[in-house]
N, C-alpha and C positions, 0 to 999 in steps of 0.2 A: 420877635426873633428868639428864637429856644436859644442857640447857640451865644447870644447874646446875652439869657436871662444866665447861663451854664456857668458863662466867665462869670458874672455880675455875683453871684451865688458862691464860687471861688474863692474871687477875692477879699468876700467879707470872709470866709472860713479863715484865709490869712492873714490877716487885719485884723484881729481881734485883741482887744484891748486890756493890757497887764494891767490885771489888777492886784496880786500879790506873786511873790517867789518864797519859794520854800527849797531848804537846802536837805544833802542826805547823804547819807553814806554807805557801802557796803561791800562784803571780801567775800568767796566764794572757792570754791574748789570745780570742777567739773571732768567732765571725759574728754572734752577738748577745749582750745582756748576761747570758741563761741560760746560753745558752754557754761565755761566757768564766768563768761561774761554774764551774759545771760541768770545766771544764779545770783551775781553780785548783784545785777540789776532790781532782782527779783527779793534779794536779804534790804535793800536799801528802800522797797516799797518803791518803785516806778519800772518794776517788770512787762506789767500788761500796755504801758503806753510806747507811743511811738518819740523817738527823742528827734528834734530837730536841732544841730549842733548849730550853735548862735556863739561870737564873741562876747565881749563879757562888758557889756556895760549894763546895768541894772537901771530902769527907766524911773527919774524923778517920783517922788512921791509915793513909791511902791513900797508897802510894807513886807519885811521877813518873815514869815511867820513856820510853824510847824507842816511838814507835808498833811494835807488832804486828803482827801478820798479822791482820786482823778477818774473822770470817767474809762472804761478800756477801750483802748485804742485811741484815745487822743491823741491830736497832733501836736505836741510841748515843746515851746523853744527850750532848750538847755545849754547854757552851758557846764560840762566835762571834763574830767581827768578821767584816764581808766588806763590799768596796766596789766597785762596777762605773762606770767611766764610760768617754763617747764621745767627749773630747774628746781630739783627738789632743794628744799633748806634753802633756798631764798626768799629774801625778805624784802615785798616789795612795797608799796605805797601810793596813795593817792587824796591827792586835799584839794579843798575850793576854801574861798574866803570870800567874805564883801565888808565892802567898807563903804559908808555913808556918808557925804558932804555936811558942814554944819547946814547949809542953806538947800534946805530937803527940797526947791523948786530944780536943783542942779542932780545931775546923776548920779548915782552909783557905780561901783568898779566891781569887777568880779574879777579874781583871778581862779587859774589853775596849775597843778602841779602832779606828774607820777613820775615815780624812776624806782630803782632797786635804792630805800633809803626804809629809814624808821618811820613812824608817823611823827613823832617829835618832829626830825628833820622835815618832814614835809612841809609843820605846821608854820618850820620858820622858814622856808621859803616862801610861804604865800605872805605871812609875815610882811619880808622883804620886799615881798614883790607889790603889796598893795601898800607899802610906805613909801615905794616908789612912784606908783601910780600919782598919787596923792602930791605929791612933791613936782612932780612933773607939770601937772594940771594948776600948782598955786594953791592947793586947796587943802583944809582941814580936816584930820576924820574927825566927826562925832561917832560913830557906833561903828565897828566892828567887831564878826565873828570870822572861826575857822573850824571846819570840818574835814575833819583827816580819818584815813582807815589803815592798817596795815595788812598786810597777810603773809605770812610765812608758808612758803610751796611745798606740800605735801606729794603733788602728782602735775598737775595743772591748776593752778591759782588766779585770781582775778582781782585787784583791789580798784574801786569808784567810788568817786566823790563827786557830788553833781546839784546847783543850783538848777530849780525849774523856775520859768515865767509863765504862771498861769492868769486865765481867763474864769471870770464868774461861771461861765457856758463850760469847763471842761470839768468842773467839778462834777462829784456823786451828790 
């Protein structure tokens, strides 16, 4: 059954299995607010791939590590912050964070955050936001980070912060 083998063949592309997340960051200017996205993406190393936006839980036992080489055009869960504005001389913002259970068989949290704010600010909201997480769930951090960017609008601006969930197979 071709059309059989076509799903079968699919579903493994989207099934594949986290084996690490890497976080990033990046601010950008452009001609428009695609643009300037697009550039952010592109300053932050995860331009050429395709982002598939995922809520934010971070799968047991996955380690953080430095972004990779991603193959081009892969299909990457991520979760995103991203903010674009046109108003010149503002200052806008965008941060991810995670934070890790003591008991590494339990998940991780990821949050996000962008608005017109500092990156400081950003940093303490995700801050906030993953002591909340934490607190909700009954559970301890052992390790977390935060990754924040800012940008101040010259014409069209763009600030992203963005954990990826990658596969052995999407690496270079």
């Amino acid at each position: 059954m071709v059309i059989g083998g076509e799903i079968e063949r699919e579903e493994e592309r989207m099934t594949k299995t986290v084996t690490m997340a890497a976080a990033t960051a990046g601010h950008a200017e452009g001609g428009t607010a695609l643009n300037a996205f697009d550039n952010a993406l592109l300053v932050a190393g995860i331009g050429n791939i395709n982002l598939i936006k995922v809520s934010s839980i971070l799968p047991p036992e996955v380690p953080v590590t430095d972004l990779p080489k991603i193959k081009p055009g892969a299909l990457i869960p991520t979760a995103y912050a991203a903010i674009t504005s046109e108003t010149p001389g503002e200052t806008v913002a965008a941060a991810v964070g995670y934070a890790l259970p003591d008991d590494p068989s339990k998940n991780g949290v990821i949050m996000e955050f962008h608005g017109v704010a500092t990156r400081v600010e950003a940093e303490r909201q995700i801050t906030l936001m993953l002591e909340e997480a934490f607190r909700v769930r009954g559970e301890v951090i052992r390790e977390r980070a935060v990754f924040a960017v800012e940008h101040t609008v010259e014409r069209i601006g763009c600030a992203l912060a963005a954990v990826t969930l990658l596969a052995d197979e999407d690496l270079v």
